[in-house]
C-alpha positions in Angstrom: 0.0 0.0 0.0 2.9 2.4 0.7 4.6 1.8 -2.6 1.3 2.6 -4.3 1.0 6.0 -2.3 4.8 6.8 -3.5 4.1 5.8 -7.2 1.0 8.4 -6.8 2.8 11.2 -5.3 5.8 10.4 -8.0 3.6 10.8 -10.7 1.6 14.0 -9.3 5.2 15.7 -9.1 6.1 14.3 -12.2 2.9 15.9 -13.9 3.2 19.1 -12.3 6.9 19.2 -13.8 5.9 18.3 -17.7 2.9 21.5 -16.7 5.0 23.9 -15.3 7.7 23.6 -18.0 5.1 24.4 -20.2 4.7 21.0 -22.4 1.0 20.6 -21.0 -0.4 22.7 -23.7 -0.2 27.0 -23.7 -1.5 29.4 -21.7 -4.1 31.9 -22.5 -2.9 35.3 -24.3 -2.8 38.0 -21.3 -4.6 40.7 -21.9 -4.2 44.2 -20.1 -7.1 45.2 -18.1 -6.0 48.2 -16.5 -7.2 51.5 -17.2 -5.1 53.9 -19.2 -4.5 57.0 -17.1 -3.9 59.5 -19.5 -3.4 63.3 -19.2 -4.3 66.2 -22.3 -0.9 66.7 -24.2 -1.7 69.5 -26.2 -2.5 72.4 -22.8 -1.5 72.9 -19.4 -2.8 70.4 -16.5 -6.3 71.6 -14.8 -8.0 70.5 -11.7 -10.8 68.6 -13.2 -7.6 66.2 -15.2 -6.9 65.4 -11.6 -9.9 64.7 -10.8 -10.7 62.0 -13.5 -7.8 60.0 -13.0 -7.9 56.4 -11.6 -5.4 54.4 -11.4 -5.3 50.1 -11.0 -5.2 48.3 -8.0 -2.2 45.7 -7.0 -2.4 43.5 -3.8 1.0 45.7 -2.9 -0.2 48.9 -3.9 -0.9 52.2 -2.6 -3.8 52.8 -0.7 -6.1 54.2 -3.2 -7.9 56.8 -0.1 -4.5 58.4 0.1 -3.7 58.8 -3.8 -7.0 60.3 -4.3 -6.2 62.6 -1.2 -2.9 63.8 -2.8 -4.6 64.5 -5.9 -7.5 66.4 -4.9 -5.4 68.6 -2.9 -3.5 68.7 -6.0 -6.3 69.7 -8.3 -7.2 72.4 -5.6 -4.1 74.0 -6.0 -4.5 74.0 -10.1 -7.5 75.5 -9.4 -6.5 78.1 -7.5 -3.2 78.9 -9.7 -3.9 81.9 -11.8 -3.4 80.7 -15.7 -0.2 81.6 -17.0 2.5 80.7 -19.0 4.6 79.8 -16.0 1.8 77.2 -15.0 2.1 74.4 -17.6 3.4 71.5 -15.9 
């Protein structure tokens, strides 16, 4: 009974080798999921670009409360900058 048990377990390590070195057949194509964070290229930043961006979660990310903290005190200060010249980022 115990050599059938270590044939079993051989054969389960064995088939989890020939999968993981790929030979069991291809993975799915990845596909990217995330949202595209993109910002206006042709004029200066505004509050409101701020505003609309969201960014992807990771399970060692940033806390998204914080980010979105930082970028509507961000956008405030857009905002409040007089338009000028000097202001395109």
């Amino acid at each position: 009974m115990t050599w059938l048990f270590a044939v079993l377990v051989v054969l389960a390590i064995g088939g989890i080798a020939v999968v993981a070195a790929g030979r069991g057949g291809s993975l799915a194509r990845e596909y990217d999921d995330r949202p595209e964070v993109s910002l206006p290229d042709g004029r200066p930043l505004v509050g409101e670009d701020l505003r609309e961006i969201r960014f992807s979660t990771a399970v060692r990310g940033y806390r998204a409360s914080e980010v979105d903290a930082l970028l509507e005190r961000l956008a405030l200060e857009l905002d409040r900058r007089p338009p000028g010249p000097d202001t395109a980022l």
